[in-house]
C-alpha positions as CSV (number, residue, x, y, z in Angstrom):
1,X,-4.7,-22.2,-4.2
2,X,-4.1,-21.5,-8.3
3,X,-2.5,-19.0,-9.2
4,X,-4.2,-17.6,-12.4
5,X,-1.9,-16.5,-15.4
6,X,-3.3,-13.2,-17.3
7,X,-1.5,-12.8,-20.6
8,X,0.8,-15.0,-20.0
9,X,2.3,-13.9,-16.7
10,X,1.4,-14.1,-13.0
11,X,1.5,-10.5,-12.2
12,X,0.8,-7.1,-14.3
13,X,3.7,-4.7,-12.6
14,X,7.0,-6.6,-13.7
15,X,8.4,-4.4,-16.7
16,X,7.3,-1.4,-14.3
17,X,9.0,-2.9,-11.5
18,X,12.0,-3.3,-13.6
19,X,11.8,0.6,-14.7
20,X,11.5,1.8,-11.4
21,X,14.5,-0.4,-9.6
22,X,16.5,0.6,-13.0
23,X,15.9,4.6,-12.3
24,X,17.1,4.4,-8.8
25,X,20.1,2.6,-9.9
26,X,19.0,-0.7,-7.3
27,X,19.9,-4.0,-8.0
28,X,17.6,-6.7,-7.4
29,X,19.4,-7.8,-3.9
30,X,19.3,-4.1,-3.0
31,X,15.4,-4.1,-3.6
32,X,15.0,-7.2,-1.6
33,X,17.0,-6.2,1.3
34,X,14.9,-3.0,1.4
35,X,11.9,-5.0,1.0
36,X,13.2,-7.0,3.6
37,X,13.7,-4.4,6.2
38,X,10.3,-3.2,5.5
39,X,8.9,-6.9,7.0
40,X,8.2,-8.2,2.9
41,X,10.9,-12.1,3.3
42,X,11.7,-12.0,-0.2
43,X,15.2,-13.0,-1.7
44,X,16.8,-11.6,-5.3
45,X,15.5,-14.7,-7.2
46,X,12.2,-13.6,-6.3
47,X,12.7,-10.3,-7.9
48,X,14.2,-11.2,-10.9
49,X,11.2,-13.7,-10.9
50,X,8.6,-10.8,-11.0
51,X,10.3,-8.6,-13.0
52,X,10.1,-11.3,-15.7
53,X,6.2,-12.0,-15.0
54,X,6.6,-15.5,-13.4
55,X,5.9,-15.2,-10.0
56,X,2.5,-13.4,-8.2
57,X,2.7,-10.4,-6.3
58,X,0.4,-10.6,-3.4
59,X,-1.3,-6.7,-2.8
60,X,1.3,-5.9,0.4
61,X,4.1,-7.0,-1.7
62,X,3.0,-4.4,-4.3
63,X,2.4,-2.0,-1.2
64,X,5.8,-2.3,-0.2
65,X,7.7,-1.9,-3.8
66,X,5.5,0.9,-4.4
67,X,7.0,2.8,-1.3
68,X,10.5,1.6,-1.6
69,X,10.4,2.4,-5.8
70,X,8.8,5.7,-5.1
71,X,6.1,5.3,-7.2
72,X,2.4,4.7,-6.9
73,X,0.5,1.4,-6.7
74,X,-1.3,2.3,-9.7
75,X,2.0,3.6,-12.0
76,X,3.0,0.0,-11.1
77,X,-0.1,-1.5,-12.9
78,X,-0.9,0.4,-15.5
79,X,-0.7,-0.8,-18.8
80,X,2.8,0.5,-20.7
């Protein structure tokens, strides 16, 4: 499968990501803890990787920060 690069990055919802976790004072192992008790196996690397644009977020990843960050799928990918 390729993995398509818009702009530059894998994924649109990193910097937003980034905001979100920063507001609710999370660290990126908190985050993927809660993302792994809601079913989502992802480790801290992982995180930092999206936050930073390098690694795809499939949609029921995105699903599952959206809930956890408290914000909306679409917040997550708007444009800044």
């Amino acid at each position: 499968m390729k993995i398509y690069d818009y702009a530059g990055k894998k994924n649109i919802c990193g910097n937003r990501v980034h905001e979100a976790r920063c507001k609710l004072r999370l660290t990126q192992s908190d985050l993927a803890a809660r993302m792994q008790v809601d079913g989502i196996v992802i480790e801290r690397d992982s995180i930092s990787r999206i936050e930073i644009g390098t690694r795809f977020v499939a949609d029921y990843e995105l699903r599952a920060l959206s809930k956890i960050l408290k914000v909306s799928v679409d917040w997550l990918i708007e444009n800044e």
